[in-house]
C-alpha angles and dihedrals in degrees: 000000000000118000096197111135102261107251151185079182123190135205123223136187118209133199097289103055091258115146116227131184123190145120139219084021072294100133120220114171145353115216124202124176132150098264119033088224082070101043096053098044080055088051100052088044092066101037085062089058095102096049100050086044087066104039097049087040085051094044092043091060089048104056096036083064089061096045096261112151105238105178098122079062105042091055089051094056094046087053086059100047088050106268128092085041 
């Protein structure tokens, strides 16, 4: 089981351009990046994490009911969760 902190989590950008991702005033992560364009589209990227984690990890098992292969997610997912990496 994943041990992630349950989001929703937002990204945020403060005063400084700086690029924060957290939920709950729970931070998360700072992203820093040349070009805010590029940080925040970092930041939203990964405050939607938890998101993605859950659909992919809904629609695998879907479609490995049906018989469709599903490795490519699967890795995915065990990349996530620390291994494969």
């Amino acid at each position: 089981m994943t041990k992630f902190t349950k989001g929703p989590w937002v990204a945020d950008v403060d005063c400084h351009g700086t690029v924060f991702v957290g939920c709950d005033e729970h931070p998360i992560a700072d992203v820093t990046f040349v070009g805010h364009e590029g940080s925040l589209a970092n930041g939203q990227l990964i405050a939607a994490s938890p998101d993605l984690f859950n659909a992919l990890t809904v629609l695998a098992d879907a479609c490995e009911s049906m018989g469709i292969p599903v490795d490519a997610a699967r890795a995915a997912l065990a990349k996530a969760e620390g291994g494969g990496v």
